[in-house]
C-alpha positions in Angstrom: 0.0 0.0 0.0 2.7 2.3 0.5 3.7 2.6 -3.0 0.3 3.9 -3.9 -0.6 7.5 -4.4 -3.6 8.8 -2.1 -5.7 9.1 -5.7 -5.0 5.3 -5.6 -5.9 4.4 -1.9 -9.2 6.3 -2.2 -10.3 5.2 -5.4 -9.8 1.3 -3.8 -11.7 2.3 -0.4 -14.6 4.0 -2.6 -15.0 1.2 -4.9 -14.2 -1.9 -2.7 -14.1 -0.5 1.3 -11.1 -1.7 1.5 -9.7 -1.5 5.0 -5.7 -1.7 4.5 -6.7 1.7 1.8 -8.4 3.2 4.0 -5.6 3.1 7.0 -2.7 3.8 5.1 -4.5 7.1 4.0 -5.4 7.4 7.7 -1.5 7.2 9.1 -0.6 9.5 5.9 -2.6 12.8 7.3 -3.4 11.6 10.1 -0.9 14.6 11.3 -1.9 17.2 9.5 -5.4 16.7 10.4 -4.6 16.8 14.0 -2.3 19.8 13.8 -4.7 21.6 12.1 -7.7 20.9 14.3 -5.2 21.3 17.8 -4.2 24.9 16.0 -8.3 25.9 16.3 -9.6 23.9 19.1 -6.6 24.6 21.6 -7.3 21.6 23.5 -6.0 17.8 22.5 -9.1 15.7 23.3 -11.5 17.9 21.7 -8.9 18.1 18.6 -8.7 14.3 18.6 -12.7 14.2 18.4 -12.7 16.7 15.0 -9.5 14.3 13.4 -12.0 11.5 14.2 -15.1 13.5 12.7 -12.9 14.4 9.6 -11.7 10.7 8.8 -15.9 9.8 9.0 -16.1 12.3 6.4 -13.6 11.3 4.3 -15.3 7.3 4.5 -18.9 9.0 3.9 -17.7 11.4 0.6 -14.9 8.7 -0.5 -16.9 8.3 -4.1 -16.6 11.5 -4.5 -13.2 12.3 -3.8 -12.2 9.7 -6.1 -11.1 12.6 -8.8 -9.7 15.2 -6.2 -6.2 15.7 -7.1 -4.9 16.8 -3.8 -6.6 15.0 -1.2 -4.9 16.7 1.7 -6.0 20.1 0.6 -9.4 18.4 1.3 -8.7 16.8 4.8 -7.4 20.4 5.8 -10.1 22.2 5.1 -12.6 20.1 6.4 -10.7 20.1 9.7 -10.7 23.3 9.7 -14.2 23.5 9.2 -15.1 20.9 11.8 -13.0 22.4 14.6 -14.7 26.3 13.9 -18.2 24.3 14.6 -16.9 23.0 17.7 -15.4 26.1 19.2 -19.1 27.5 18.0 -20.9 25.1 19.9 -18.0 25.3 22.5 -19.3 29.3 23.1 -22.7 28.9 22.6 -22.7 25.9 25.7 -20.6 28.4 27.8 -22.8 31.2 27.1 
């Protein structure tokens, strides 16, 4: 699997759910996803929650990703995305 480009992995998890694709395009960005969601959230467990939530996306919009040429562009900004709505709902419980 590692010899495969993410265009590759995602196209073989969309079409055949295949586990091993799906992990090895987890441990790839797996990083970068956390980073960026630690970097908005400012606290580790709730930045672990929207790396979680981002990975579900990718599994749910996999078929659709399947032409994306830069998939980590993709995992950003839906991290991104998914952290501002939980420092949202973070000030809305406090307030």
């Amino acid at each position: 699997m590692n010899g495969l480009t993410d265009q590759q992995l995602i196209r073989d998890y969309a079409e055949r759910r295949s586990e091993a694709a799906f992990a090895e395009l987890v441990r790839r960005h797996i990083d970068l996803v956390y980073s960026a969601a630690l970097r908005m959230v400012h606290d580790a467990h709730q930045a672990e929650d929207v790396t979680q939530n981002t990975f579900v996306a990718l599994a749910q919009n996999a078929v659709q990703l399947t032409q994306r040429p830069v998939l980590s562009g993709w995992l950003h900004r839906t991290a991104q995305n998914l952290a501002a709505n939980a420092v949202r709902a973070e000030v809305r419980r406090r307030a």
